[in-house]
C-alpha positions as YAML, in Angstrom:
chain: A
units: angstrom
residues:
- id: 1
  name: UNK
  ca: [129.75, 150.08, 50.09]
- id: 2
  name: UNK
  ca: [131.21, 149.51, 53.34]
- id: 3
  name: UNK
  ca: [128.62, 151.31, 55.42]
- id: 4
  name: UNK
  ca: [125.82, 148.65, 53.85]
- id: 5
  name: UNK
  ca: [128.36, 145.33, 54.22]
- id: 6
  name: UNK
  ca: [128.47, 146.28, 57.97]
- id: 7
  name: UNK
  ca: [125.15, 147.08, 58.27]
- id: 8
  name: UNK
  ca: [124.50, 143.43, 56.98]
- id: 9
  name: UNK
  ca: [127.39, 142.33, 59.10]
- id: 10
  name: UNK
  ca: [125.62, 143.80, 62.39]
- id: 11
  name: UNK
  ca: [121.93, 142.54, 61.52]
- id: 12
  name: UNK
  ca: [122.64, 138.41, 61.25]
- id: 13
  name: UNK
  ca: [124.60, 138.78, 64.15]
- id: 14
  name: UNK
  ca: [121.85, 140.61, 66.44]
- id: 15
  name: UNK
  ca: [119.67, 138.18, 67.90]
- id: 16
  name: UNK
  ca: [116.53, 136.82, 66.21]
- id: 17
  name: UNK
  ca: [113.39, 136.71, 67.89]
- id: 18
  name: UNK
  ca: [111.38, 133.55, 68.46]
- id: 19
  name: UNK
  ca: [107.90, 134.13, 66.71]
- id: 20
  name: UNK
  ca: [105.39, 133.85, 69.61]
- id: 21
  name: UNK
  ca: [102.55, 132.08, 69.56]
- id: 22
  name: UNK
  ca: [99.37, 133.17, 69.52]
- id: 23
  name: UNK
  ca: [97.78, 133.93, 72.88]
- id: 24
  name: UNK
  ca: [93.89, 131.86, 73.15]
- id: 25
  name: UNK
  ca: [91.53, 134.17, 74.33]
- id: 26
  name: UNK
  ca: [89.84, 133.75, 78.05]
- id: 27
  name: UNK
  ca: [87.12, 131.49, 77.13]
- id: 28
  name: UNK
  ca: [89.34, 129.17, 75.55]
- id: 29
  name: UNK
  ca: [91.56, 129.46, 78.03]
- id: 30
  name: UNK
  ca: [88.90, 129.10, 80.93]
- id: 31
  name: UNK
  ca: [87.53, 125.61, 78.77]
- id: 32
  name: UNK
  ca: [91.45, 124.12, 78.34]
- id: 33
  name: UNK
  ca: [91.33, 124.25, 82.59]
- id: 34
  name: UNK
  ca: [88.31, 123.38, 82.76]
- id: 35
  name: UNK
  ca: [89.14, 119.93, 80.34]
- id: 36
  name: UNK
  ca: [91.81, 119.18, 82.94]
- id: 37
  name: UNK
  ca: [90.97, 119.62, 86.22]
- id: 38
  name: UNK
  ca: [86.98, 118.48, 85.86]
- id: 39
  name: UNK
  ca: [86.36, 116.61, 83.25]
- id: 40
  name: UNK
  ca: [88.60, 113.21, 84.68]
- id: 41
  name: UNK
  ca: [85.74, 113.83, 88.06]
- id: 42
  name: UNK
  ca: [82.73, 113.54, 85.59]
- id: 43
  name: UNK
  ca: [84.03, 110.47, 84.21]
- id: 44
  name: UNK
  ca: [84.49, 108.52, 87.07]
- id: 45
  name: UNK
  ca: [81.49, 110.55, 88.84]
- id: 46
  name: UNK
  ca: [78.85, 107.38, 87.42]
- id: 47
  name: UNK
  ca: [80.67, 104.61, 89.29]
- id: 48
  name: UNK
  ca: [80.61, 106.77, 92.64]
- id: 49
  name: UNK
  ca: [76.88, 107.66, 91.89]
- id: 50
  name: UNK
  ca: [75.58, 104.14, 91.36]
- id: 51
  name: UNK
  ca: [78.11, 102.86, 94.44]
- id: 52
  name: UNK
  ca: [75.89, 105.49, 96.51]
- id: 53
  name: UNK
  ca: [73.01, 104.39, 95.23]
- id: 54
  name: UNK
  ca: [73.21, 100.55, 95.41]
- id: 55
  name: UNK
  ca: [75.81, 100.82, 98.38]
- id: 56
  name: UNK
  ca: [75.99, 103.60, 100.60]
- id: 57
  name: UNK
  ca: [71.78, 104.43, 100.36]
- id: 58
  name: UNK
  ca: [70.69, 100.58, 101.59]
- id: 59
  name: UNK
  ca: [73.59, 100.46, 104.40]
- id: 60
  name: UNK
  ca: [71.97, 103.46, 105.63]
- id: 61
  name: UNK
  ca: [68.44, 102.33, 105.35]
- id: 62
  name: UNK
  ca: [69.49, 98.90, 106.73]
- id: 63
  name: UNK
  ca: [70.92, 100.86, 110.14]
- id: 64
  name: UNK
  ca: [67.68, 102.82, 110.30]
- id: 65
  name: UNK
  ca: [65.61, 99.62, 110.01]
- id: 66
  name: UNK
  ca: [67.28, 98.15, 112.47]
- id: 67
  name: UNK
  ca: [66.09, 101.09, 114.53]
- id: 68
  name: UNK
  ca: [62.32, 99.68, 115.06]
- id: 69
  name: UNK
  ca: [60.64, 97.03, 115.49]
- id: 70
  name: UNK
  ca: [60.01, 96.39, 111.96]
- id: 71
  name: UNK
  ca: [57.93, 93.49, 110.55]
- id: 72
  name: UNK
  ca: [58.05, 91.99, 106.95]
- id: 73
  name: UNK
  ca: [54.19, 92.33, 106.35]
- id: 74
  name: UNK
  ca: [52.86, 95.22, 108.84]
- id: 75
  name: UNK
  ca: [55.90, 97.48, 108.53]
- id: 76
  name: UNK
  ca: [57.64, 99.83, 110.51]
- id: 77
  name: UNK
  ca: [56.66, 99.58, 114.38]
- id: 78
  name: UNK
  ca: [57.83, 101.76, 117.54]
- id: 79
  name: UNK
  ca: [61.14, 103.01, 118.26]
- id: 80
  name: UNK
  ca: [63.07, 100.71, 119.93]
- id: 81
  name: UNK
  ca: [66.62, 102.35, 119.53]
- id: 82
  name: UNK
  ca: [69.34, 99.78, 119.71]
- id: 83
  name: UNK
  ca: [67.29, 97.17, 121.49]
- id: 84
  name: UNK
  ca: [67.64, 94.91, 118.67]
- id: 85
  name: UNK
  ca: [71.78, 94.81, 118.78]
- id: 86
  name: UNK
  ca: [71.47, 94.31, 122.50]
- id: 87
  name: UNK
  ca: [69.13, 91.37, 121.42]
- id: 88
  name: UNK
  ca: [70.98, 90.09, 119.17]
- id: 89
  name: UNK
  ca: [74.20, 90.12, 121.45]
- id: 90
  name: UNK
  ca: [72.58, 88.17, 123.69]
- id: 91
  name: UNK
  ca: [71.10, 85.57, 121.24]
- id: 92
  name: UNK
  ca: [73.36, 81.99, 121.41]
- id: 93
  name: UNK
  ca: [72.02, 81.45, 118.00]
- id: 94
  name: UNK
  ca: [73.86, 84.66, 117.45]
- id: 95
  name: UNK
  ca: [77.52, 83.66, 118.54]
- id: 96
  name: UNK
  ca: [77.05, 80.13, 117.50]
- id: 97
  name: UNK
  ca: [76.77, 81.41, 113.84]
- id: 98
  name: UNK
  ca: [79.61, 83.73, 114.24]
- id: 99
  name: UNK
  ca: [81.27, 80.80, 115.45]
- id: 100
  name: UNK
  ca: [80.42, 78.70, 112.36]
- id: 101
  name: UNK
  ca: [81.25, 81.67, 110.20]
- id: 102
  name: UNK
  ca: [84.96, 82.11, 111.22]
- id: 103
  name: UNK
  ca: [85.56, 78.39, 111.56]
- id: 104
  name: UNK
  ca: [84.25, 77.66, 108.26]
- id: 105
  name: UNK
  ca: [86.28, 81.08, 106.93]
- id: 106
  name: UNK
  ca: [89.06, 80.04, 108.12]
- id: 107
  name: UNK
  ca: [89.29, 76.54, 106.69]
- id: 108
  name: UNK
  ca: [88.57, 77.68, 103.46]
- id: 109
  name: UNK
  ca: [90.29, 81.20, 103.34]
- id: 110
  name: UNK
  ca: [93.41, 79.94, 104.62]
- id: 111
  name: UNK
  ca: [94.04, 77.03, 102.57]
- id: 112
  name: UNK
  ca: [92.47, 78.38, 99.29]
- id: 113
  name: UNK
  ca: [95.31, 81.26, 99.54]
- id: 114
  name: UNK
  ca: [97.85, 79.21, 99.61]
- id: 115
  name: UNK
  ca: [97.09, 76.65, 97.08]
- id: 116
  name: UNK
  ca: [96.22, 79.75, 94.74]
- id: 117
  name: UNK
  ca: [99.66, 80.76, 95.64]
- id: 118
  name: UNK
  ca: [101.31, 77.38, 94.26]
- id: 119
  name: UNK
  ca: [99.11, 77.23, 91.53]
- id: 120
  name: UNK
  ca: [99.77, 80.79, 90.19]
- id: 121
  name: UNK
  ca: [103.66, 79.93, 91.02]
- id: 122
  name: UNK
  ca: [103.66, 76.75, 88.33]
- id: 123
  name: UNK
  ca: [101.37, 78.37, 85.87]
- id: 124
  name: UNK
  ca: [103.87, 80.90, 86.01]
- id: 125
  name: UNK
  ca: [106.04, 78.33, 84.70]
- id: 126
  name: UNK
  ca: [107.08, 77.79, 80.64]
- id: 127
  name: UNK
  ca: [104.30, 74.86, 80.33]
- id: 128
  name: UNK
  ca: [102.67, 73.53, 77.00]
- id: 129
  name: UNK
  ca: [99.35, 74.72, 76.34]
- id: 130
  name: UNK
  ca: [99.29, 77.51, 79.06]
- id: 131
  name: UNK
  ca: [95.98, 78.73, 77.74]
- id: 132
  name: UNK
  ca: [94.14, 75.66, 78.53]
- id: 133
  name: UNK
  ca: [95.40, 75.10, 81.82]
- id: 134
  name: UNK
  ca: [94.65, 78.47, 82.88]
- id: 135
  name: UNK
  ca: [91.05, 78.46, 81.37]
- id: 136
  name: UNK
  ca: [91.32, 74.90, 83.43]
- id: 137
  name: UNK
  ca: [91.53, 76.31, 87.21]
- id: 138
  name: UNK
  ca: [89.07, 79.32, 86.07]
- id: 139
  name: UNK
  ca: [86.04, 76.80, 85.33]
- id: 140
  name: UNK
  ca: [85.19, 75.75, 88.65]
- id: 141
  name: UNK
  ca: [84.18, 80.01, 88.87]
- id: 142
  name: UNK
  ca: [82.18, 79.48, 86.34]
- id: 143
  name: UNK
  ca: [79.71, 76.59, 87.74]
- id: 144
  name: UNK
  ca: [76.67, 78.74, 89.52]
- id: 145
  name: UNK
  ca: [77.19, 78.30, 93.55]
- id: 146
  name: UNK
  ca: [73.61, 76.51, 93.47]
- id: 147
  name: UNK
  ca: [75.24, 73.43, 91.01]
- id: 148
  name: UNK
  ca: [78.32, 73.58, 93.61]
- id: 149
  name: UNK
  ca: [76.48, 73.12, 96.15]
- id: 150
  name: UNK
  ca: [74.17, 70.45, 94.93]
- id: 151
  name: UNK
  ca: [76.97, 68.73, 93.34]
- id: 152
  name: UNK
  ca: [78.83, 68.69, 96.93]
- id: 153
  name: UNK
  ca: [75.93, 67.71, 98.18]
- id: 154
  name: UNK
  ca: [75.57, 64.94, 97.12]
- id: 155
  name: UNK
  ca: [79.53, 63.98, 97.39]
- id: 156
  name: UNK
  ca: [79.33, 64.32, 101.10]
- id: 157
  name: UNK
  ca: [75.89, 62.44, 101.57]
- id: 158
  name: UNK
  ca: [76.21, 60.06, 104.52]
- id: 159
  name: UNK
  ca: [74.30, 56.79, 102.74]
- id: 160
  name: UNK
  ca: [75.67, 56.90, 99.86]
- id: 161
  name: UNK
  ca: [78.38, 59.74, 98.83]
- id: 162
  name: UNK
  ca: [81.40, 60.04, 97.10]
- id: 163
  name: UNK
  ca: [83.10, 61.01, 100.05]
- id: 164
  name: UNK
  ca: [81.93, 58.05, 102.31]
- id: 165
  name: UNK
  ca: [82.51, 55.41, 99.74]
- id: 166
  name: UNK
  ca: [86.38, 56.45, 99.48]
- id: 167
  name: UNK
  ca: [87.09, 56.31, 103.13]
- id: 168
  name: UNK
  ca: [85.44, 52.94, 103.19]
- id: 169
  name: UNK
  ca: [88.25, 51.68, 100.15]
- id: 170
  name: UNK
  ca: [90.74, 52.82, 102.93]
- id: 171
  name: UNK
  ca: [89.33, 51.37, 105.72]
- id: 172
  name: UNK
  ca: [87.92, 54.48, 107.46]
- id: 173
  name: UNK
  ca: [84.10, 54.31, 108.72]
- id: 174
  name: UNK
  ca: [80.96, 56.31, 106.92]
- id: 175
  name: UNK
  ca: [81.33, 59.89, 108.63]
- id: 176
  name: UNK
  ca: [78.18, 62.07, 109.22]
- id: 177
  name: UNK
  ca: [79.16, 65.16, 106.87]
- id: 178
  name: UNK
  ca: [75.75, 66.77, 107.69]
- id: 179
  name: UNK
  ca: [75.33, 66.10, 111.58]
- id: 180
  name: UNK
  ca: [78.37, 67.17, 113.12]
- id: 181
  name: UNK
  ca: [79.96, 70.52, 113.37]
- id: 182
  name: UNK
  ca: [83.53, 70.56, 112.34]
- id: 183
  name: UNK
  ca: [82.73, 67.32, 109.36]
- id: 184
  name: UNK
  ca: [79.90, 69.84, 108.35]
- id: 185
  name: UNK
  ca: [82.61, 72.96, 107.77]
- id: 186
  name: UNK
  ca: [84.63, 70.61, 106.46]
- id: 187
  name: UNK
  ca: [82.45, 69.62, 103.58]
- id: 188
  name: UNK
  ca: [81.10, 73.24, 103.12]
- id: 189
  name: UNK
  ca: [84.63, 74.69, 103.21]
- id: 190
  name: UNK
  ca: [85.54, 72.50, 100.10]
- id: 191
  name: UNK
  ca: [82.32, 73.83, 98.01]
- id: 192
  name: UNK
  ca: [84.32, 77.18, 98.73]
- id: 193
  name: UNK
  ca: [87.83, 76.20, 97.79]
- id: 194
  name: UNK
  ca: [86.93, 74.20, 94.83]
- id: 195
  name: UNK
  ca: [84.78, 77.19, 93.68]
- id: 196
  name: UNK
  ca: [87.29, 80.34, 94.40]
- id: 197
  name: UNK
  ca: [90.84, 78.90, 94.35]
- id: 198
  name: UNK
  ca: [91.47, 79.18, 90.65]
- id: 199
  name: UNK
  ca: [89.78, 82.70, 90.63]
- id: 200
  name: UNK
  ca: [92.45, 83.72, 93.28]
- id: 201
  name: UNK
  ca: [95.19, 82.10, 91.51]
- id: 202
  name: UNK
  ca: [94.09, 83.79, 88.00]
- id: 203
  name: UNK
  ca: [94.78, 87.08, 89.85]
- id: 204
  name: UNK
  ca: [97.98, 86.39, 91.51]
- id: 205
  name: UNK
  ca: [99.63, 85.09, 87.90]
- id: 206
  name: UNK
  ca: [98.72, 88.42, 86.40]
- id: 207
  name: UNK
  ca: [100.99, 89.51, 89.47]
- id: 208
  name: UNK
  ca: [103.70, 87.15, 89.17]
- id: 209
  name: UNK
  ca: [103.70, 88.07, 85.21]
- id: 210
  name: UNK
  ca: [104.48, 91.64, 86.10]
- id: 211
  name: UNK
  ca: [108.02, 90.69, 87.83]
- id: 212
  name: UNK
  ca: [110.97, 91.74, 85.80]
- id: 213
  name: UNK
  ca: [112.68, 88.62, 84.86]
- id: 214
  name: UNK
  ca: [116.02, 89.67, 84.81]
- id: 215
  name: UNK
  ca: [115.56, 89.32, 88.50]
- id: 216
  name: UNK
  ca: [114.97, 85.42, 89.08]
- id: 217
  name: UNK
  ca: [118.10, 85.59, 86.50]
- id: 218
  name: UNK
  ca: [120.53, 87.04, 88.88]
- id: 219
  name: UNK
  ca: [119.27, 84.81, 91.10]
- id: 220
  name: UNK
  ca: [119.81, 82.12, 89.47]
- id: 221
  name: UNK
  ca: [123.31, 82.85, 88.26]
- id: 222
  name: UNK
  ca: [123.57, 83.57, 92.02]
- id: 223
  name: UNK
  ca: [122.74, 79.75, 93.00]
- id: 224
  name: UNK
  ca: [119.43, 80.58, 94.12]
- id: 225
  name: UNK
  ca: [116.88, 77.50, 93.91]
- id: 226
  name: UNK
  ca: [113.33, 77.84, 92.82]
- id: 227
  name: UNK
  ca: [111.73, 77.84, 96.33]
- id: 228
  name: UNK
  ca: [114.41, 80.60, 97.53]
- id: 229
  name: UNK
  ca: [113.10, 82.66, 94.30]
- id: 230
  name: UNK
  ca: [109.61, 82.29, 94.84]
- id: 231
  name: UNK
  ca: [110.18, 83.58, 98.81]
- id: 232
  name: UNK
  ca: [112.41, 86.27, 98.19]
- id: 233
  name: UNK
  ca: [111.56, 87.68, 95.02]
- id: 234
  name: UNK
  ca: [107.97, 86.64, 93.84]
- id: 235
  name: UNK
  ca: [106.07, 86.73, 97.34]
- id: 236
  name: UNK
  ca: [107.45, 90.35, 98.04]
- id: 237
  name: UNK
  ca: [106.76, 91.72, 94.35]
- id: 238
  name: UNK
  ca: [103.37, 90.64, 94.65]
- id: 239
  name: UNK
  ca: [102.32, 91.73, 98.60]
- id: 240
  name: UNK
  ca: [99.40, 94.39, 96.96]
- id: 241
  name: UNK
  ca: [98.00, 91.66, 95.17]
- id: 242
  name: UNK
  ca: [98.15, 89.40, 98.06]
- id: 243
  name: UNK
  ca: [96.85, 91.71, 100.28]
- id: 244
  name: UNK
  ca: [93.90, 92.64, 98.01]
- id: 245
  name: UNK
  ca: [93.22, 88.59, 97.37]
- id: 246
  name: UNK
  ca: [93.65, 88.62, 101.19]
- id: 247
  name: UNK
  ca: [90.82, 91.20, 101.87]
- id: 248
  name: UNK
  ca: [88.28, 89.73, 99.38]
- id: 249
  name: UNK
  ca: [88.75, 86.31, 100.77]
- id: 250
  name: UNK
  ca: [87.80, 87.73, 103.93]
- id: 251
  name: UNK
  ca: [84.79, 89.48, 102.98]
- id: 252
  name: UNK
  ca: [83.84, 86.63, 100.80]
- id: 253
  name: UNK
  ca: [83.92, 84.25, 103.71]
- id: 254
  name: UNK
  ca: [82.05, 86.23, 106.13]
- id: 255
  name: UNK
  ca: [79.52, 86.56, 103.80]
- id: 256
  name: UNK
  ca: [78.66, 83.13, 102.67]
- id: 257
  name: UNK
  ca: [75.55, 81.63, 102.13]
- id: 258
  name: UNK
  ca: [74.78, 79.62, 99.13]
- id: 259
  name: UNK
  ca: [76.89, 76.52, 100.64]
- id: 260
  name: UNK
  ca: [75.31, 76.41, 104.01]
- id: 261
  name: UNK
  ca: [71.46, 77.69, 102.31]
- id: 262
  name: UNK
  ca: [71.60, 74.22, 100.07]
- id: 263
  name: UNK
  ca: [73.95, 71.54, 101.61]
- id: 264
  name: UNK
  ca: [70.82, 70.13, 103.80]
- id: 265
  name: UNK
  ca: [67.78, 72.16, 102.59]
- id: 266
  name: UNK
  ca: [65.84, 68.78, 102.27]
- id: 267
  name: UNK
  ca: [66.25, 67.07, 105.55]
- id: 268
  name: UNK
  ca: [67.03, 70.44, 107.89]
- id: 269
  name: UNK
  ca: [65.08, 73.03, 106.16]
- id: 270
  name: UNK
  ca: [68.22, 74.95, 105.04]
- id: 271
  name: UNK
  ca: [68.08, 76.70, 108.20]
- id: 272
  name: UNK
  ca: [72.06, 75.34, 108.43]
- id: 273
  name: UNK
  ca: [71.65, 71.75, 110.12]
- id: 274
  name: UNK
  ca: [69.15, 70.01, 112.27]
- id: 275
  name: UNK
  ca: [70.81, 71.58, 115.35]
- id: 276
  name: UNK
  ca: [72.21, 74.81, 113.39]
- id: 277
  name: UNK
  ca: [75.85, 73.48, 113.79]
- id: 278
  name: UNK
  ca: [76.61, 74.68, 109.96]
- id: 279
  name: UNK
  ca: [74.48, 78.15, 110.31]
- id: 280
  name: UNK
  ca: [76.56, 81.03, 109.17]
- id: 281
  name: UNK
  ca: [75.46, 84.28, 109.98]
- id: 282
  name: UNK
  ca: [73.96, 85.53, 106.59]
- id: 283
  name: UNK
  ca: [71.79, 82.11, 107.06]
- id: 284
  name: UNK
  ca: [70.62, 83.40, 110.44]
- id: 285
  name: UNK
  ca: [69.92, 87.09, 109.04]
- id: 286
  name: UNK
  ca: [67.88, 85.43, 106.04]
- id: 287
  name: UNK
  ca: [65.85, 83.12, 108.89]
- id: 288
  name: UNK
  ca: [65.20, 85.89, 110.70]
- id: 289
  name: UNK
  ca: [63.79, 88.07, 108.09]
- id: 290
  name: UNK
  ca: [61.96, 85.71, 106.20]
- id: 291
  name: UNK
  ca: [61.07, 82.79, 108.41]
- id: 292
  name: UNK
  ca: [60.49, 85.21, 111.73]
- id: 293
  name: UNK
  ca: [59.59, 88.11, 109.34]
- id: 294
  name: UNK
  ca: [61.69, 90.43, 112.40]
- id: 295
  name: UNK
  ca: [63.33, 92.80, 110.10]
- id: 296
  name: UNK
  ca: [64.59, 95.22, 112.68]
- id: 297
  name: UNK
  ca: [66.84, 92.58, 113.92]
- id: 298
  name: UNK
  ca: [67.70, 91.13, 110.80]
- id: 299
  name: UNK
  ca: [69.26, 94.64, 110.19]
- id: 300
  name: UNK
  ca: [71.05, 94.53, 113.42]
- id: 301
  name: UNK
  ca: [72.65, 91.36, 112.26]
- id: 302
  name: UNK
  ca: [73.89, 92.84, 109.01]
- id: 303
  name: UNK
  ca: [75.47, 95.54, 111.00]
- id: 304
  name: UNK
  ca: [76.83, 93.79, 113.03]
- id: 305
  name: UNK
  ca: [78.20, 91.09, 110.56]
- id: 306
  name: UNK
  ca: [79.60, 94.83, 108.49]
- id: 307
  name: UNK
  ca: [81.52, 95.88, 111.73]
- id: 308
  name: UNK
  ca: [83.23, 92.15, 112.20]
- id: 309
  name: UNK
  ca: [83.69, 92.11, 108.07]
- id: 310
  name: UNK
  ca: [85.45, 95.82, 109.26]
- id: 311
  name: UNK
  ca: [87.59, 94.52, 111.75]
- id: 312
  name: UNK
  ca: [88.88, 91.30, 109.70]
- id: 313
  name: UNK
  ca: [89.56, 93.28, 106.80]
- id: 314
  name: UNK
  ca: [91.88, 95.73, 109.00]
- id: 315
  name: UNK
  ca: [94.13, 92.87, 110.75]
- id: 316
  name: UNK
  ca: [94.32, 91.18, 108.07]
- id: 317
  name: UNK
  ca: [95.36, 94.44, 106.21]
- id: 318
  name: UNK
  ca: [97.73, 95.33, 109.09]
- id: 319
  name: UNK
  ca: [99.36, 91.61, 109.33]
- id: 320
  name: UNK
  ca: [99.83, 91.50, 105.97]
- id: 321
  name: UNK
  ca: [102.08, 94.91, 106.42]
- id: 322
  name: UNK
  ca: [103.95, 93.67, 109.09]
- id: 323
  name: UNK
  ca: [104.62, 90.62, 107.69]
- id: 324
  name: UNK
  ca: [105.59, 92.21, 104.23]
- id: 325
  name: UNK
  ca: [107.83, 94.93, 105.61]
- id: 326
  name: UNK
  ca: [109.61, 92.53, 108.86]
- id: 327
  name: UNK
  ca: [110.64, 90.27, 105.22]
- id: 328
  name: UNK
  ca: [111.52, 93.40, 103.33]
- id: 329
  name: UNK
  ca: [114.00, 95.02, 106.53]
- id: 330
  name: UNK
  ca: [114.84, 91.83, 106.90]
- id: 331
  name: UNK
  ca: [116.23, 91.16, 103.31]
- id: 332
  name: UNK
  ca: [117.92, 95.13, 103.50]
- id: 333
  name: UNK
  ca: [120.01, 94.40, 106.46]
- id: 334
  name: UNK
  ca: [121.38, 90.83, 105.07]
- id: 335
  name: UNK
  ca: [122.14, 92.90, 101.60]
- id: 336
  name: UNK
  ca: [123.80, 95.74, 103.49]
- id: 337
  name: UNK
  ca: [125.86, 92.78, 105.78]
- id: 338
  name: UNK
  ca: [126.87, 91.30, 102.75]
- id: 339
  name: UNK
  ca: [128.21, 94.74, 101.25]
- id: 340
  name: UNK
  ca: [130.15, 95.20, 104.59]
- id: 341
  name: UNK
  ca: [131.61, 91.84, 104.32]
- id: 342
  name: UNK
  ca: [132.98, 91.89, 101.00]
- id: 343
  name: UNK
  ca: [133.48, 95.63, 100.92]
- id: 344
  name: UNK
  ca: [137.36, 96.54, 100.22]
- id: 345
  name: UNK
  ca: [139.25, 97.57, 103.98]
- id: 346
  name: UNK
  ca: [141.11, 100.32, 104.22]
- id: 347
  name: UNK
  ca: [144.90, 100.75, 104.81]
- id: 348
  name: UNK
  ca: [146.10, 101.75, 107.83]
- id: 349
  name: UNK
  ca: [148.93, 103.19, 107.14]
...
């Protein structure tokens, strides 16, 4: 009777053993790694497929256009190598639509960034009705660039415009909006703003909505004002979305066309002015394709309006770094100052 109680005794006390589960075979196995390593490349495979095929294919075609003399109606001509950039580098109508690009880019990138930036900041804010002020600074996106244009149009026409007729109230003389060069970039950089500013500030709210709060609360119990939490906590929480509104800004103004195509189309042809003082450069590729039918250096004007879209894009990428981490080192050493100051001294004994 003994014998059996230890017996029993000896058994629950000898480890049990964990029932194993049972092993998949190898094709299962094989399809379970197979599920996880390729199938997230398949899904995502279509958007690289159609960016190759709508992207990568016609920048490559474009270069080897841009190879020959290539007209709109015959064709393909002879090999002229890169004749056409060398052309086009030494065309004045060239540089002065380079010129009219980056001074019209920068009066509208510039200033539509920042008012995006205090837009964004009070939407940000507990209003009434947020809804409808948001859907408010999102309609001007919505007009087509060919109403915007017309619309502006006729706000900045010299007899008789909008424009005119207010700096008359105030004593200022009519100004010629469509015969001068920095009225003209005036006018067309406002098309732009009015257009693309709400867009911008749409994106950097869904930013500023992603700070934790409970930081502009310490703040606050801190003494910090409104304008010292929008510098030091909102601006650096959102640098990746200012850098990305940054970059498309950029591209977006090196590539416009609409504005300058229809601001004068009836008196000047929409060629960009009487005297080309408004002609961008995506206006001088489109005259020289399809008024001079010269495709080959059309092409050599896209590339070489790609390679300056290139080189903004990276210093704008790399100042935006700079500036971002100078403020971030900056903000690091006054925190670790401020622990030294109030940090408890030791006793010399």
């Amino acid at each position: 009777m003994s014998t059996s109680t230890e017996t029993e005794v000896a058994a629950d006390a000898s480890p049990r053993r964990r029932p194993q589960a049972p092993r998949s075979g190898g094709f299962g196995n094989w399809l379970s790694q197979f599920d996880r390593k390729v199938t997230p490349y398949i899904y995502v495979s279509p958007f690289f497929l159609l960016f190759g095929l709508i992207g990568l294919f016609p920048l490559a075609y474009t270069f080897y256009v841009s190879m020959y003399d290539w007209d709109l109606l015959k064709g393909k001509g002879d090999f002229v190598g890169f004749d056409n950039f060398t052309n086009m580098l030494s065309n004045e109508m060239f540089w002065n639509s380079i010129g009219n690009t980056i001074a019209i880019f920068l009066m509208s990138s510039v200033p539509q960034i920042l008012v995006a930036l205090i837009l964004a900041a009070i939407l940000d804010q507990n209003l009434r009705a947020k809804s409808f002020w948001r859907m408010g600074v999102l309609l001007p996106y919505v007009v087509a660039p060919v109403a915007v244009a017309l619309i502006f149009s006729s706000v900045f026409n010299e007899a008789d415009g909008l424009a005119n007729n207010l700096l008359n109230m105030v004593g200022i003389a009519d100004q010629e909006w469509k015969h001068t060069d920095w009225q003209s970039w005036f006018a067309i950089a406002t098309m732009v703003n009015w257009r693309w500013t709400g867009y911008n500030a749409l994106i950097l709210l869904a930013a500023m909505q992603a700070v934790p709060r409970d930081q502009y609360e310490s703040a606050a119990i801190d003494g910090a004002g409104w304008l010292r939490r929008f510098v030091s906590i909102t601006i650096p929480s959102i640098r990746p979305t200012v850098i990305f509104v940054i970059i498309t800004s950029t591209i977006g103004g090196l590539q416009i066309f609409a504005e300058p195509r229809l601001f004068d189309v009836s008196n000047a042809g929409g060629i960009g002015g009487s005297d080309r003082q408004f002609q961008t450069t995506v206006l001088f590729l489109w005259e020289m394709a399809f008024f001079r039918r010269d495709f080959g250096r059309a092409a050599a004007v896209a590339w070489l309006l790609f390679l300056l879209i290139l080189i903004f894009g990276v210093v704008n990428f790399m100042l935006s770094r700079s500036i971002a981490s100078s403020g971030a080192g900056n903000r690091a050493s006054r925190r670790a100052a401020k622990k030294k100051k109030y940090a408890p001294k030791e006793v010399v004994k």
